[in-house]
C-alpha positions as a Python dict, from the first residue, in 0.01 Angstrom:
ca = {
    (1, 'X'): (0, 0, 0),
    (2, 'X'): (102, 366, -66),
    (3, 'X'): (363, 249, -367),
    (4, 'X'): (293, 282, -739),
    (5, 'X'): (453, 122, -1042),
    (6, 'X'): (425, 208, -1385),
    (7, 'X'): (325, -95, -1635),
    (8, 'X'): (671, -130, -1794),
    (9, 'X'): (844, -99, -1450),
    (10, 'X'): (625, -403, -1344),
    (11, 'X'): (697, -610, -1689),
    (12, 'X'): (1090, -528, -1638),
    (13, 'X'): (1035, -680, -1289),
    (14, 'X'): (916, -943, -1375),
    (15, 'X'): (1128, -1023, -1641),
    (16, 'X'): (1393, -1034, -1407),
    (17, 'X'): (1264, -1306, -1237),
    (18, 'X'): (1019, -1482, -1495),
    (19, 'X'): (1077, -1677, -1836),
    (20, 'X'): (968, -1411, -2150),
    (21, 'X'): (711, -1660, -2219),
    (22, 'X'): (595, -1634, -1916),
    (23, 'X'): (562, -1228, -1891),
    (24, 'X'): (219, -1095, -1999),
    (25, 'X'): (139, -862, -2293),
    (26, 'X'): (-13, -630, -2116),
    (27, 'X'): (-86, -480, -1786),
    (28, 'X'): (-377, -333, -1599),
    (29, 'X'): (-382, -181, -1301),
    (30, 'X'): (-746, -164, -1116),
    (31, 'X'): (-875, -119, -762),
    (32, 'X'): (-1049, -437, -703),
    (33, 'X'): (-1089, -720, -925),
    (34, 'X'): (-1499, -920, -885),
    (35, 'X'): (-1440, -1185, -646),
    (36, 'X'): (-1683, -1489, -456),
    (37, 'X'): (-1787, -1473, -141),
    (38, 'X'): (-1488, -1749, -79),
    (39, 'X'): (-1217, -1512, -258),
    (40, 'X'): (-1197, -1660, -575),
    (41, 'X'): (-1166, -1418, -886),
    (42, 'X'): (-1504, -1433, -1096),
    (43, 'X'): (-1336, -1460, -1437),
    (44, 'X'): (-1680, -1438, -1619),
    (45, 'X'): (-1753, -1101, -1470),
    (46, 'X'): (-1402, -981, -1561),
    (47, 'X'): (-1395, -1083, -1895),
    (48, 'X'): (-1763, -899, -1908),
    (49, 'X'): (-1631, -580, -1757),
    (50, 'X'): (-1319, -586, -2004),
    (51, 'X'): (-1562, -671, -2298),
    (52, 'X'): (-1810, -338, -2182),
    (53, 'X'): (-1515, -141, -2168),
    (54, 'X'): (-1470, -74, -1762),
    (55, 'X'): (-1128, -114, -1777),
    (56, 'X'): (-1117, 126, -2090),
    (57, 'X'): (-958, 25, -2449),
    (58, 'X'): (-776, -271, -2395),
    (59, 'X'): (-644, -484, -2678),
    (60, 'X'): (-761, -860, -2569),
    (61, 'X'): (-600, -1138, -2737),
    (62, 'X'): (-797, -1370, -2941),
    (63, 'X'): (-819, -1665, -2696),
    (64, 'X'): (-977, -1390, -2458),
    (65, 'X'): (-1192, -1246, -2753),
    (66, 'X'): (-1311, -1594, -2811),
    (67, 'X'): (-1375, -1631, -2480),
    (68, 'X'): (-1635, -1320, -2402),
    (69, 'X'): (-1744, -1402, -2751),
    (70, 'X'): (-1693, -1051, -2875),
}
């Protein structure tokens, strides 16, 4: 809490410590992320709120575009 990190200071992070293949394309930073009451991430709901735009333009790759079936 009370740090920030740009998106390409994360990805060189992790790339430090990670495979390449391993690193995502992308990053997106939000407040909270839908979870279930037992703490699980609800992955429908995110790929909804992605699809409507919540998260603004974001550039999903096509397994993730097949997925939302946008």
């Amino acid at each position: 809490e009370g740090r920030s990190a740009a998106a390409e200071e994360l990805l060189a992070w992790l790339g430090e410590r990670f495979p390449r293949w391993w690193l995502p394309d992308d990053v997106i930073f939000v407040n909270a992320l839908p979870m279930t009451a037992t703490g699980k991430i609800r992955k429908a709901d995110l790929r909804d709120a992605i699809s409507a735009g919540a998260y603004g333009p974001i550039g999903l790759p096509e397994v993730a575009i097949g997925a939302t079936g946008t």
